[in-house]
N, C-alpha and C positions, 0 to 999 in steps of 0.2 A: 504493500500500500504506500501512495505516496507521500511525504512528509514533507510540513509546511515549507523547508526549505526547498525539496526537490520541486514545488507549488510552484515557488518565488521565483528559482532558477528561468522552470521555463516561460513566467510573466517576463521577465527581464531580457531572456533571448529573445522574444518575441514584439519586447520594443525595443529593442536595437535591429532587429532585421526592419522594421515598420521604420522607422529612423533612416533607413539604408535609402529605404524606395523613397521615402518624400524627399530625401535630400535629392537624390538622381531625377527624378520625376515632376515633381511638385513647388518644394522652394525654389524662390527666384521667379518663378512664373507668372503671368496672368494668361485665366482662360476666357473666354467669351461663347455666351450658350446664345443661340436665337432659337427662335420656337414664332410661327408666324411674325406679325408683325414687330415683336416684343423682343427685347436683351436683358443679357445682365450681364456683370466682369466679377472674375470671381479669382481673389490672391491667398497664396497660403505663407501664410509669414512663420518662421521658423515657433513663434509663442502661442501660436493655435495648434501645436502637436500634442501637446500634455492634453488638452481637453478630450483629443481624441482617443488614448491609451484608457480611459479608466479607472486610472492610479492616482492616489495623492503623493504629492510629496513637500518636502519642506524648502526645495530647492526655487529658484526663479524659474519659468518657464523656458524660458532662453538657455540656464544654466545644464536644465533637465534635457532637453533637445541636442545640446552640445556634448554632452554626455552620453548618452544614448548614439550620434553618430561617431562617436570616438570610441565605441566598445569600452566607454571605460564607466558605465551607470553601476553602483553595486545594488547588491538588496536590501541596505540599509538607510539608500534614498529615496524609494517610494513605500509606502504602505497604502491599504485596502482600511477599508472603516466604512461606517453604516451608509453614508453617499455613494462610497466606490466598492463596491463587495468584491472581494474572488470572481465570483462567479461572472460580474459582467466584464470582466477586464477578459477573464477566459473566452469570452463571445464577441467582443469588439476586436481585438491583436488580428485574429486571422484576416478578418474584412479591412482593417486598417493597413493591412501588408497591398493588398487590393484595393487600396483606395485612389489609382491611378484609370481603374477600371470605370469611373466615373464621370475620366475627361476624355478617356481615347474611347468607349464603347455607346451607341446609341441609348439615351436613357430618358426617364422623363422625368418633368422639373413640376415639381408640388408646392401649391399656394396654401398659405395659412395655413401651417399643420400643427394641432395645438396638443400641444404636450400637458405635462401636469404643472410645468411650472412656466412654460414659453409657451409664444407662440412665433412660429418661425413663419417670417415673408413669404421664405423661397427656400428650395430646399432638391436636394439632386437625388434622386433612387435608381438601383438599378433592380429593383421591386427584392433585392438579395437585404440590402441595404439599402442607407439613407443618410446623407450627409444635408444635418441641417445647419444653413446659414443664416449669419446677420448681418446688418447694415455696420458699416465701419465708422464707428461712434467713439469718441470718445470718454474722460471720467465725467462730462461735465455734461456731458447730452451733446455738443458739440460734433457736426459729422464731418469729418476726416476726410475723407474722401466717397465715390460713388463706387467704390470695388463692396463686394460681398466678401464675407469673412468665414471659414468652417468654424462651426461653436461647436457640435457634439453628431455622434457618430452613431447611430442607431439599427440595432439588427433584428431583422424580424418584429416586428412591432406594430404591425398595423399603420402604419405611416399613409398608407395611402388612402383606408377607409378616414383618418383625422385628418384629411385634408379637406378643403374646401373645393378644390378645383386640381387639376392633373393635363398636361400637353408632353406631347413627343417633342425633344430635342428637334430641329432641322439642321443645326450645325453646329460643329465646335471647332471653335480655333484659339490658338496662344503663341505667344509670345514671350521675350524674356522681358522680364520688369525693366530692364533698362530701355528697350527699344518703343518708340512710339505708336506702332501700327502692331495686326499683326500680320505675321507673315508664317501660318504652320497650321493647315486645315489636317483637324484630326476624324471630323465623326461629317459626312455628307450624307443630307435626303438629294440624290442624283435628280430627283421629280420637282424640288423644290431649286427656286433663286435667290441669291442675296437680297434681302429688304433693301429699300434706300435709305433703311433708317442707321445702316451701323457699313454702307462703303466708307465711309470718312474714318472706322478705325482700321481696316483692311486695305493691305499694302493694296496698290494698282495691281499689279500681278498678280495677285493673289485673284482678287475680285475678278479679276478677266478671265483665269483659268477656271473657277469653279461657275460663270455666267457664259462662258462659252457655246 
């Protein structure tokens, strides 16, 4: 039987492999979803990882993520407690290894999905999971910017019956946070054409090859 260490162990391997992929995949990025007429921009900043693990810890969020991509996280800087149980850190790590699967696979994008304690805008499912987003706000109510933000990671949970509404992606493209356009189509409706409402963030190239 396994003991709480051999538990921890594999919590721990399991966000540092999760670590691996959003570093490779995700930080750095912005992706952009269209679904008819309608966008959004969606950025994962290195301090939205911890919300995704499941885990408490005492560490900064930043500290926690740095750690975890440096194989150097021990078992003594997160624990579990009546918010973060065992059990859901065991059900989130695997879908969070996967959580690139979001921006490169056709998926559909969920309005108001009201949890017990949020109620999330927008929200990306690949009906496996569910990554709900929020608006990029600041401490003060202040909004930062119009990028959407990952807040928390949800598996099997009815996500889609607590929505209010549900549309199919038509497109996904990204970019690196440095650059101004984007220039990287990942998810195509072939039947569908760019809005005119999001060519001014898509490089010319881009736009002409997928309107072609």
């Amino acid at each position: 039987m396994a003991t709480k260490t051999d538990k921890k162990n594999v919590i721990r391997q399991g966000i540092i492999e999760s670590a691996a992929v959003y570093s490779q995949n995700l930080a750095g990025k912005v992706f952009l979803y269209v679904y008819g007429n309608e966008y959004f921009e969606v950025l994962f900043p290195i301090d939205r990882f911890l919300h995704l693990t499941g885990v408490e810890t005492r560490l900064s969020a930043r500290d926690f993520y740095k750690n975890a991509k440096k194989s150097k996280l021990t078992n003594n800087q997160f624990y579990f407690d009546a918010r973060h149980p065992y059990a859901n850190a065991k059900k989130k790590l695997p879908c969070l290894k996967r959580l690139p699967e979001l921006t490169n696979d056709m998926v559909c994008i969920l309005k108001d999905m009201q949890t017990l304690t949020i109620m999330y805008k927008l929200s990306v499912t690949n009906l496996e999971f569910t990554l709900g987003l929020t608006e990029h706000i600041g401490d003060k109510g202040n909004k930062i910017s119009n990028f959407f933000l990952p807040m928390s990671l949800r598996v099997r949970d009815l996500s889609v019956e607590k929505s209010s509404d549900g549309e199919v992606v038509d497109f996904i493209f990204s970019r690196d946070a440095s650059k101004s356009k984007y220039d990287d189509l990942l998810v195509e409706d072939k039947n569908k054409k760019i809005p005119d409402c999001v060519k001014h963030l898509i490089s010319d190239k881009l736009c002409v090859y997928v309107n072609k």
